[in-house]
C-alpha positions as CSV (number, residue, x, y, z in Angstrom):
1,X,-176.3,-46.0,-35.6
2,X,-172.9,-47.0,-37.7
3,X,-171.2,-49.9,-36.6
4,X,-167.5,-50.4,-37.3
5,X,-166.7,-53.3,-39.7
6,X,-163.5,-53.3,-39.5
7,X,-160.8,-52.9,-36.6
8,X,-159.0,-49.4,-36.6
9,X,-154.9,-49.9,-36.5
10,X,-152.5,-48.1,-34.6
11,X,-150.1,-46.1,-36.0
12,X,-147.1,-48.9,-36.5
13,X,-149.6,-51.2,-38.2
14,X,-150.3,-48.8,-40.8
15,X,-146.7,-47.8,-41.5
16,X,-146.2,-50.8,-42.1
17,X,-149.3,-52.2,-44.0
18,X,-148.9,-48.8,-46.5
19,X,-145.4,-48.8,-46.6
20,X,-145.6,-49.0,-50.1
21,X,-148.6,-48.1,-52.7
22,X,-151.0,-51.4,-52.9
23,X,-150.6,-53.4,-56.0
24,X,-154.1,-54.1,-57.0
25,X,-153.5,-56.9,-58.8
26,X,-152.1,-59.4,-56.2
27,X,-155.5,-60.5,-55.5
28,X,-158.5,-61.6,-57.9
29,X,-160.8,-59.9,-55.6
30,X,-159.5,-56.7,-55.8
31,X,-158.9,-57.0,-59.6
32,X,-162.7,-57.2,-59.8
33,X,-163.6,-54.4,-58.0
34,X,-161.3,-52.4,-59.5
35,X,-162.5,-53.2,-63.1
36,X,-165.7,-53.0,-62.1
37,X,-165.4,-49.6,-60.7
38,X,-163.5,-48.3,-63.7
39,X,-166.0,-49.8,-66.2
40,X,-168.7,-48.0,-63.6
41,X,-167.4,-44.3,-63.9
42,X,-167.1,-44.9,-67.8
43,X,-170.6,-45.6,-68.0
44,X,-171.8,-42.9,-65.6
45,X,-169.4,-40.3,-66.6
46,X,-167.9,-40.8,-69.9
47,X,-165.2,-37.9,-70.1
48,X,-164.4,-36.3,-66.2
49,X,-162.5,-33.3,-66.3
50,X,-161.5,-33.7,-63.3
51,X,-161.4,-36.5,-60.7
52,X,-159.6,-37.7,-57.1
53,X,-158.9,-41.0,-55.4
54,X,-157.1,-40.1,-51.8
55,X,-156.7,-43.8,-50.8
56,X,-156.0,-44.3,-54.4
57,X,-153.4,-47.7,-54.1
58,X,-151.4,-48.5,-57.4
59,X,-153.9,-45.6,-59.2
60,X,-155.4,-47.9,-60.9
61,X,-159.0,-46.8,-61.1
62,X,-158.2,-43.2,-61.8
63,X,-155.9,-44.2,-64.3
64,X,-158.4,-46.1,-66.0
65,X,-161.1,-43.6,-66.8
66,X,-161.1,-40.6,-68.7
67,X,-159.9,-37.3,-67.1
68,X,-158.1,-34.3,-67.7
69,X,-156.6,-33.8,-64.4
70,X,-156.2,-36.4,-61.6
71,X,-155.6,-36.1,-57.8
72,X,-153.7,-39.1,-56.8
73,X,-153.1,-40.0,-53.0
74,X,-152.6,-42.6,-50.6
75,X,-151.7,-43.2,-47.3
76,X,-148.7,-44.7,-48.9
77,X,-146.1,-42.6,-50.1
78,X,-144.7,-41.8,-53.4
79,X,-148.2,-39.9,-54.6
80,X,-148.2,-35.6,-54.4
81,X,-150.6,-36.1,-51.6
82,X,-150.1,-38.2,-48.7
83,X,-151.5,-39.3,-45.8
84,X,-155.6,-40.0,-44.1
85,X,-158.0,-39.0,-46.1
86,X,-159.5,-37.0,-43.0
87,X,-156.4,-34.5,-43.9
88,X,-156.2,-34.5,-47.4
89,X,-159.1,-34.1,-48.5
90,X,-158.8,-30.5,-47.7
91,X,-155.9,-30.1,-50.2
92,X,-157.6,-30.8,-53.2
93,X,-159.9,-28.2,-55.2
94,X,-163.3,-29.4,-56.0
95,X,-163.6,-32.5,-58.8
96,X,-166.4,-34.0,-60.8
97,X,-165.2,-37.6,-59.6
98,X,-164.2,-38.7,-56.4
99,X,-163.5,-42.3,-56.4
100,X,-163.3,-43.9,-52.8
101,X,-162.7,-47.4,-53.2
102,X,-162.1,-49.9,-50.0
103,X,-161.7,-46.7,-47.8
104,X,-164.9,-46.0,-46.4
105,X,-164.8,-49.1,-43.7
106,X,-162.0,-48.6,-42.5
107,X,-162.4,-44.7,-41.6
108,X,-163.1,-43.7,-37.6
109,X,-165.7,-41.3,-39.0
110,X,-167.3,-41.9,-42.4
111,X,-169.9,-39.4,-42.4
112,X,-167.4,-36.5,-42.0
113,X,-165.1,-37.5,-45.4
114,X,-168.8,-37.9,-47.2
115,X,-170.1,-34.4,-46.3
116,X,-166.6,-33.5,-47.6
117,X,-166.6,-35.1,-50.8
């Protein structure tokens, strides 16, 4: 049995909360994870030839780590692909690195976007 962690928002909350990409670096905590993760996928993968983050935020992660090609999107605009991960997932060919940082608990259905990935 999955419990939810966090609440869902409606639609107008998260036109508003991803109105913009998020800028890692306003908070410590997430300046941390994101280092973390990055140092993380060096160690485990060294070179990726290719790799994805759909909930991706300023990019930093991917933009960190090695790789020859990068699928960048968000919820907030200004990346190629936009919009939930439940859709957009299905427009990206298969990688060798799928980051999914601070997306997982906040997603209706988890399991789905993990068989997918």
């Amino acid at each position: 049995m999955r419990i939810r962690l966090r609440p869902a928002h409606d639609d107008e909350s998260l036109s508003r909360i991803y109105a913009t990409p998020h800028d890692h670096t306003l908070w410590l905590d997430h300046k941390l994870r994101v280092a973390v993760t990055v140092a993380f996928a060096r160690a485990l993968n060294g070179h990726v030839p290719v790799a994805a983050d759909l909930s991706c935020g300023d990019g930093a992660i991917l933009n960190g780590i090695d790789a020859d090609v990068r699928h960048l999107g968000d919820l907030a605009p200004g990346y190629p692909i936009q919009g939930p991960i439940e859709q957009t997932i299905h427009q990206i060919p298969d990688v060798d690195l799928y980051v999914c940082s601070e997306t997982i608990e906040h997603l209706d259905d988890p399991d789905t976007v993990l068989k997918l990935i």
